[in-house]
C-alpha positions as CSV (number, residue, x, y, z in Angstrom):
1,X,-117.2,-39.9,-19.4
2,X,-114.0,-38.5,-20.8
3,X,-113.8,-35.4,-21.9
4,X,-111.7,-33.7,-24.7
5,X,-110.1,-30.1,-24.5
6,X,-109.2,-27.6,-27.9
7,X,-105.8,-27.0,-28.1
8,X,-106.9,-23.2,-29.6
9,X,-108.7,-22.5,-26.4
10,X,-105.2,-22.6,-24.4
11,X,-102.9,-21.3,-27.3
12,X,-101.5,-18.2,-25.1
13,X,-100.6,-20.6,-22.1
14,X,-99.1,-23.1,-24.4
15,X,-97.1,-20.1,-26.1
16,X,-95.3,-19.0,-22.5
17,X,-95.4,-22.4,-21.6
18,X,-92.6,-23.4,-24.8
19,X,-88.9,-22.2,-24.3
20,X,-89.2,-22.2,-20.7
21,X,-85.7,-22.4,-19.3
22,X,-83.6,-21.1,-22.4
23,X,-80.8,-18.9,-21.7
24,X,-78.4,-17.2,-24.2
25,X,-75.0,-16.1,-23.9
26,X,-73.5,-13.7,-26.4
27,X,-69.5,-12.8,-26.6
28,X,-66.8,-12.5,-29.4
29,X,-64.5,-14.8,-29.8
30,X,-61.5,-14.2,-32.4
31,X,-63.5,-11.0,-34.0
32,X,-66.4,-13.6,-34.7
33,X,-69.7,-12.9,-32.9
34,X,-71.3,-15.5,-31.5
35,X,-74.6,-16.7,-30.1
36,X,-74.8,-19.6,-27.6
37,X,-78.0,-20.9,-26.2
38,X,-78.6,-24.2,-23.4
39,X,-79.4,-27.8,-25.3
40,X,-82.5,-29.6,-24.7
41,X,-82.2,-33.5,-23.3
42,X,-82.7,-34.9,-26.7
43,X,-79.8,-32.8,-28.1
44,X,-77.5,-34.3,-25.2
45,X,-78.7,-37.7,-26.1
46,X,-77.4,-37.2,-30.1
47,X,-74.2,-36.0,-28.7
48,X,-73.6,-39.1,-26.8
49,X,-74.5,-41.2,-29.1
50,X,-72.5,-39.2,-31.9
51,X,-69.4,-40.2,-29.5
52,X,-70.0,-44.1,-28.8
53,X,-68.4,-45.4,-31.5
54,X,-65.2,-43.2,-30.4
55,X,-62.4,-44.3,-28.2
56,X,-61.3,-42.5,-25.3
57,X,-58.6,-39.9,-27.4
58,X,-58.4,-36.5,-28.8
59,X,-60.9,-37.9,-31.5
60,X,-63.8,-38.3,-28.7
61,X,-62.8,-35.0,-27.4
62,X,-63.1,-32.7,-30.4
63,X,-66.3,-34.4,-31.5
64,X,-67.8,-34.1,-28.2
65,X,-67.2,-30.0,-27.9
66,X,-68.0,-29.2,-31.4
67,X,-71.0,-31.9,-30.9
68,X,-72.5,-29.3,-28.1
69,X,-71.1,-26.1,-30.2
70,X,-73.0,-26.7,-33.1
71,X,-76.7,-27.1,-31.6
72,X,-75.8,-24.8,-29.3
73,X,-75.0,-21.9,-31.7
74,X,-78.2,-20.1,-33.2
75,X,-76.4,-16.6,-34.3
76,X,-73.3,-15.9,-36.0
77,X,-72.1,-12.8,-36.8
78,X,-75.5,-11.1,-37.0
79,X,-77.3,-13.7,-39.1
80,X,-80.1,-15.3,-37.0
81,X,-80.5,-19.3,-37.3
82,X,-83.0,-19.5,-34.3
83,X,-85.8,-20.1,-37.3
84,X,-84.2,-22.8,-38.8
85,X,-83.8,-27.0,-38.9
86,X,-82.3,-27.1,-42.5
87,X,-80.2,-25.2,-44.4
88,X,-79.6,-26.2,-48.0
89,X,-76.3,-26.4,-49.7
90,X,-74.7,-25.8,-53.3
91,X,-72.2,-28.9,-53.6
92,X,-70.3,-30.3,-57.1
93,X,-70.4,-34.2,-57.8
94,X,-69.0,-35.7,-60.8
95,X,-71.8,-37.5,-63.0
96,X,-71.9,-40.8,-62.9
97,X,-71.9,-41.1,-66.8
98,X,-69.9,-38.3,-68.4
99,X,-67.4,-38.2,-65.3
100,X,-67.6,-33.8,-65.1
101,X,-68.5,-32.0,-62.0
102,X,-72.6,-30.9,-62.0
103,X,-73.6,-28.9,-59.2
104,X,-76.6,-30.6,-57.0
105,X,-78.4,-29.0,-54.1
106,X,-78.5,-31.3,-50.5
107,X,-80.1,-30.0,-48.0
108,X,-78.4,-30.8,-44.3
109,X,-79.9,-30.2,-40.7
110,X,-78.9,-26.9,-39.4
111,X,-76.2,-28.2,-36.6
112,X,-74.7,-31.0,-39.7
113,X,-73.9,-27.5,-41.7
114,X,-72.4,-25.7,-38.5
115,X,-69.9,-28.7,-37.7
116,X,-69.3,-28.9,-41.5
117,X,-68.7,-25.6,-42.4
118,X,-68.2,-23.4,-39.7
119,X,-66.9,-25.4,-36.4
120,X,-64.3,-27.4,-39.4
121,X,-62.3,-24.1,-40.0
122,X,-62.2,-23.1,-36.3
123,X,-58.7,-23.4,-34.4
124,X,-58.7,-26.3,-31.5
125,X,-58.2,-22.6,-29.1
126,X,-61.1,-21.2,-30.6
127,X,-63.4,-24.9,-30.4
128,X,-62.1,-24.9,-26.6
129,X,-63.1,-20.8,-25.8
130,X,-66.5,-22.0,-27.0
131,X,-66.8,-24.6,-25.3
132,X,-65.9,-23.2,-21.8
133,X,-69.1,-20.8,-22.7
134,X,-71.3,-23.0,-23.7
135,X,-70.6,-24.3,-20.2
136,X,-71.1,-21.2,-18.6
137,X,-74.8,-21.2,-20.2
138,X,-75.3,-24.5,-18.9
139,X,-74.8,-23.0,-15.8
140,X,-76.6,-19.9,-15.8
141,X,-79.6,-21.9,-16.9
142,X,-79.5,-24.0,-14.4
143,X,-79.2,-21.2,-11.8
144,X,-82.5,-19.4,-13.6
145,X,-84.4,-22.3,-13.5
146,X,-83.7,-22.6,-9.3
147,X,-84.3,-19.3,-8.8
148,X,-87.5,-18.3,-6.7
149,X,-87.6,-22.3,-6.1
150,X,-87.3,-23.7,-2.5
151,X,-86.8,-27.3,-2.1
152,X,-87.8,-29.3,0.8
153,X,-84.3,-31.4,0.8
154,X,-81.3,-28.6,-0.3
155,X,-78.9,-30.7,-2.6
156,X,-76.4,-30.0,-0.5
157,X,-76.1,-29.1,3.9
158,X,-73.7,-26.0,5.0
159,X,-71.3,-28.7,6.6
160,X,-71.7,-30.6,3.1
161,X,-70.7,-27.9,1.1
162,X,-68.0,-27.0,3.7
163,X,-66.3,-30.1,3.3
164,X,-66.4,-30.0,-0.4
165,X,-65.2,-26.8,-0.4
166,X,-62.4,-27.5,2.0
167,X,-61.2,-30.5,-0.1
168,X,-61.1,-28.8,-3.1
169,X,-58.8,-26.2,-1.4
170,X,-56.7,-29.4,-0.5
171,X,-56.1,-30.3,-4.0
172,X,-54.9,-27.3,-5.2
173,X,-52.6,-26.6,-2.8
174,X,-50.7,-29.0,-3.7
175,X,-50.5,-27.1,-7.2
176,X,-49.0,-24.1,-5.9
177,X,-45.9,-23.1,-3.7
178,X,-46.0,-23.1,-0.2
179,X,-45.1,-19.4,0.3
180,X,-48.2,-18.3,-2.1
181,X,-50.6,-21.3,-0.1
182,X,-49.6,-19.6,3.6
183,X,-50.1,-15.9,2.5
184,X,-53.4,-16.6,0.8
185,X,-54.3,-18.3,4.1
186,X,-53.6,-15.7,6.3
187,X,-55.1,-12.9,4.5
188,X,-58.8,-15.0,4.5
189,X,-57.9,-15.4,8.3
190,X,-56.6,-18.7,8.3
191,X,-53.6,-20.4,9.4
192,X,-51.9,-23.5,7.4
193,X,-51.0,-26.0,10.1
194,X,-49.8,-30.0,10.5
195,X,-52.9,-32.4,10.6
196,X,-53.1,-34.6,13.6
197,X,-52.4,-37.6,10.8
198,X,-49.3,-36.0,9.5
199,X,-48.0,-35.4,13.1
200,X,-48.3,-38.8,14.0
201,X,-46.6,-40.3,10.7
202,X,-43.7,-37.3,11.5
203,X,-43.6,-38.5,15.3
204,X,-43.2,-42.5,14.2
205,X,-40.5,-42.1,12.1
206,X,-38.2,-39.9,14.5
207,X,-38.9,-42.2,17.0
208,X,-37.4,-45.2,14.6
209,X,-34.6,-43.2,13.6
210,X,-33.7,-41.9,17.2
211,X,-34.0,-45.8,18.6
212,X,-31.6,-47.1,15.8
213,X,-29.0,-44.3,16.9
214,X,-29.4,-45.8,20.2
215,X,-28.5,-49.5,19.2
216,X,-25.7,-48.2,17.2
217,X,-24.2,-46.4,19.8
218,X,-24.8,-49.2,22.4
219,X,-23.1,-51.7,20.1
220,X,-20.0,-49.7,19.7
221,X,-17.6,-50.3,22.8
222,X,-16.0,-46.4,23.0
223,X,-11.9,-47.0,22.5
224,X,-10.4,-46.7,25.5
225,X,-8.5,-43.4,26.7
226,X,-4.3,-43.3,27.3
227,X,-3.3,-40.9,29.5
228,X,0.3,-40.0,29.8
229,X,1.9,-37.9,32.7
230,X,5.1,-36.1,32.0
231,X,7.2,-35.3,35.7
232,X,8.6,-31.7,34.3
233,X,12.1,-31.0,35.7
234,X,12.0,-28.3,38.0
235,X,15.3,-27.4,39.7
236,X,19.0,-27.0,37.9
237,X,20.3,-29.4,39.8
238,X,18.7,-32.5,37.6
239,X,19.7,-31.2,34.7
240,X,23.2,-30.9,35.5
241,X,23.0,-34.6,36.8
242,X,21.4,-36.0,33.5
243,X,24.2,-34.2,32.0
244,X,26.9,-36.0,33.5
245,X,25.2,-39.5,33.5
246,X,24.4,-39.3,30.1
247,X,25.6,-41.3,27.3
248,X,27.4,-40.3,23.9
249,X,25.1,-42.0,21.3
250,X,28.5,-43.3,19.3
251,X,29.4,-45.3,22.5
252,X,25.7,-47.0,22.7
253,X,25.4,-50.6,22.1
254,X,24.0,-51.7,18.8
255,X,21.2,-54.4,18.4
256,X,22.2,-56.2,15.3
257,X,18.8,-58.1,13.7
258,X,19.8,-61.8,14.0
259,X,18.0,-63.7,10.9
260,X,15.0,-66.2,11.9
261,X,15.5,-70.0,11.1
262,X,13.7,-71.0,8.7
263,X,11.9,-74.2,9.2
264,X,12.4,-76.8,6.0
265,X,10.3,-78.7,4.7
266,X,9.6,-82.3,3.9
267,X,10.1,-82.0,-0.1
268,X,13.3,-79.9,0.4
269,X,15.2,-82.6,2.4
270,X,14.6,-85.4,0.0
271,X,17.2,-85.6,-3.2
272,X,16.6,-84.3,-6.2
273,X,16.6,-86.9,-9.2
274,X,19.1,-86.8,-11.9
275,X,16.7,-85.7,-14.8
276,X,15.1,-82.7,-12.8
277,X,18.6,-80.9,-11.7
278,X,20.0,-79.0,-13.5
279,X,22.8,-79.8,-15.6
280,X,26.6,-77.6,-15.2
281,X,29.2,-78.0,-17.2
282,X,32.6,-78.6,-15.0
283,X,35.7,-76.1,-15.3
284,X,38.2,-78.4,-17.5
285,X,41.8,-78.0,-18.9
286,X,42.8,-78.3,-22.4
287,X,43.5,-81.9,-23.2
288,X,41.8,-83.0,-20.5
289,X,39.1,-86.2,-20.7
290,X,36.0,-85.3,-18.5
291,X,34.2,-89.2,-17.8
292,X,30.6,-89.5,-18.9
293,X,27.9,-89.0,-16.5
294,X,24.2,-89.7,-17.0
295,X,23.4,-86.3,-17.2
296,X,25.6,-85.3,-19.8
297,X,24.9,-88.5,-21.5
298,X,21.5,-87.7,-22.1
299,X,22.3,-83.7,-23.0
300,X,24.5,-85.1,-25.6
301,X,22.0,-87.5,-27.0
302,X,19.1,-85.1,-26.8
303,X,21.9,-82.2,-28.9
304,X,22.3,-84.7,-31.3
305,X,19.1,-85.9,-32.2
306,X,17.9,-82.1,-32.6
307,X,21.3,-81.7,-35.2
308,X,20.5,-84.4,-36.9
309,X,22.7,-87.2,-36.1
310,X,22.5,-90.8,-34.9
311,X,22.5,-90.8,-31.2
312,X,23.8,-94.2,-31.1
313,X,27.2,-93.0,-33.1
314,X,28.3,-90.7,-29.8
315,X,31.2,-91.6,-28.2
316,X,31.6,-92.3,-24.8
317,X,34.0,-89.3,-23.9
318,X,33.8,-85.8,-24.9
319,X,37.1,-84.1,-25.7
320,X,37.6,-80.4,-24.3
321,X,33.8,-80.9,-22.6
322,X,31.3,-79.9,-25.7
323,X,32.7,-81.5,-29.2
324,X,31.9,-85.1,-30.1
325,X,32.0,-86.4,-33.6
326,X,29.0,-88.4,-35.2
327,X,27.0,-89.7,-38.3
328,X,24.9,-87.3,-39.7
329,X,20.9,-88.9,-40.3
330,X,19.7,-89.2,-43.6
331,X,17.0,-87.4,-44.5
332,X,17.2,-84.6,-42.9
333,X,17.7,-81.0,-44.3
334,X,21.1,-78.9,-43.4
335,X,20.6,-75.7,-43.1
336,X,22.1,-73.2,-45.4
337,X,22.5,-76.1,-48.3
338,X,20.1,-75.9,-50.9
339,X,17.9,-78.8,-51.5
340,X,17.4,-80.2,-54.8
341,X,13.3,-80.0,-55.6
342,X,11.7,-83.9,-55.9
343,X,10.3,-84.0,-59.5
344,X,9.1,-87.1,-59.1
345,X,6.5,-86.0,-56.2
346,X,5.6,-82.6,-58.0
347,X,4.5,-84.5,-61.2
348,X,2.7,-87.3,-59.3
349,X,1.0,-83.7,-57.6
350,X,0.3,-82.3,-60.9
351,X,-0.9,-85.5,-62.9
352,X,-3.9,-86.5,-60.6
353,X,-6.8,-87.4,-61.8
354,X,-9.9,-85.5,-61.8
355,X,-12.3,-85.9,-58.5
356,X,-15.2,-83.5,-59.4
357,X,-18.5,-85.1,-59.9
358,X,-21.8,-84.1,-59.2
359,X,-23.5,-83.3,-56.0
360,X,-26.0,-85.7,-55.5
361,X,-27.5,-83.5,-52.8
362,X,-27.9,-80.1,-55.1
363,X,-31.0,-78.9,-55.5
364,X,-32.0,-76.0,-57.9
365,X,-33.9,-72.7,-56.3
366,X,-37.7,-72.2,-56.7
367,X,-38.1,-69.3,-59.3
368,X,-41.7,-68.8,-58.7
């Protein structure tokens, strides 16, 4: 048979039984005094899901700090909110009918009126100070709750936590200068040296770099050396015979460059037709009759025609080798005479006819 128990009859163990675990953390922050406490699960589970709908940003962020600040916070400045779930809040609305603002009472839960009205006017310095002790009660609860507790498996072994330990250190030396890393080192007793890793990566690249110097230098051939031996003179007698064998440099033969035949070619030897050379006028005498040649034929002719006279009136000979005496072609200007304007072609200019019709392609713009 199952049986029932009163609630009454364990009251007192029920009373020390509620709050177990709840630590409080009290500091000043900006001149504002402020009370932190731990969250219960369900209070994390509101935050998350406060911050689903969010995307990964400084939006997710601030609502996720000032999410644990304001059901963490139970006392500001002196004024206790431990007691209370609601707190109840003069606002202004305009009336739906006569349009003017009426004041209306809402009431909102007690952590809705902290982020409203409290964590809203904080600085994003202030919101992050906050936050950095609201983890710090997170972790002092968490520490009070362990304490006087001994587990069977430790979370974590000594060579565990060692490692952890040293692989944080790891990281952060690489945030600070070498000089600063080595000293902090040696005063804990430690001494920074090369991992076996890094010594064999260091090793395989000398190795490379000192086999490539070898092929390089095995590839160049070294130039070879010239020696030169000088016989010094050593007695006065070889002196005074170089002196009397010698030479005056005036009375030395001279070597006179000789210029290098140059062979000719094909093109060069074969004549050069009468069109393509170039054309000379012979030295002549006054009076005297220089017989036509093809060459100045066709220079007189080509003269002619660009002066404006029949080429077929030249004569035959040229007197005194450059005048020759021809009809002048009809129709063409002379210059420095002035030319009489064609009425006839202005007027027949002038009195055209109109061409413009209509475009049979124009189509008027759209003006809608």
């Amino acid at each position: 048979m199952a049986k029932k128990l009163q609630a009454k009859k364990i009251t007192e163990a029920l009373q020390k039984a509620q709050r177990v675990g709840e630590v409080e953390e009290r500091f000043t922050v900006a001149g504002c005094e402020v009370v932190l406490r731990n969250l219960l699960p369900e209070e994390f589970s509101a935050v998350v899901a406060e911050t689903d709908d969010l995307e990964e940003g400084l939006d997710y962020v601030n609502v996720f700090k000032k999410g644990h600040i304001c059901r963490s916070l139970i006392e500001l400045n002196g004024e206790s909110l431990r007691e209370y779930d609601f707190v109840e809040v003069d606002v202004e609305e305009p009336d739906p009918v006569t349009k003017q603002l009426i004041s209306k009472i809402i009431t909102l839960e007690r952590h809705k009126f902290i982020y409203d009205y409290v964590l809203a006017t904080w600085s994003r310095e202030v919101v992050d100070v906050a936050y950095r002790k609201f983890l710090d009660v997170t972790r002092k609860s968490e520490v009070a709750a362990a304490e006087g507790v001994e587990f069977t498996l430790p979370d974590e072994t000594p060579d565990e936590r060692f490692r952890r330990l040293l692989v944080e250190v790891k990281d952060l030396e690489g945030h600070l200068p070498f000089e600063l890393a080595k000293r902090i080192l040696e005063e804990i007793g430690y001494v920074a040296i090369t991992s076996k890793e890094e010594r064999e990566k260091v090793d395989e690249v000398l190795s490379k770099a000192a086999g490539e110097v070898q092929s390089g230098e095995g590839a160049q051939e070294a130039p070879p050396t010239i020696t030169t031996v000088v016989e010094p003179v050593s007695t006065k007698t070889d002196l005074k015979s170089l002196l009397q064998t010698r030479t005056p440099l005036n009375q030395r033969p001279v070597a006179v460059p000789q210029p290098v035949p140059q062979p000719i070619s094909q093109s060069e030897t074969q004549p050069i037709p009468v069109e393509s050379q170039p054309v000379t006028e012979p030295r002549t005498t006054p009076g005297q009759v220089i017989p036509p040649t093809p060459a100045i034929m066709k220079r007189a002719q080509d003269i002619g025609a660009l002066e404006g006279f029949d080429p077929n009136d030249l004569p035959l000979g040229i007197q005194g080798g450059s005048q020759f005496i021809g009809a002048r072609v009809e129709g063409i200007p002379i210059l420095g005479e002035q030319q009489k304007p064609n009425e006839d072609g202005v007027l027949s200019i002038l009195n055209k006819p109109s061409q413009g019709a209509l475009n049979p392609r124009y189509r008027p713009p759209n003006k809608f």
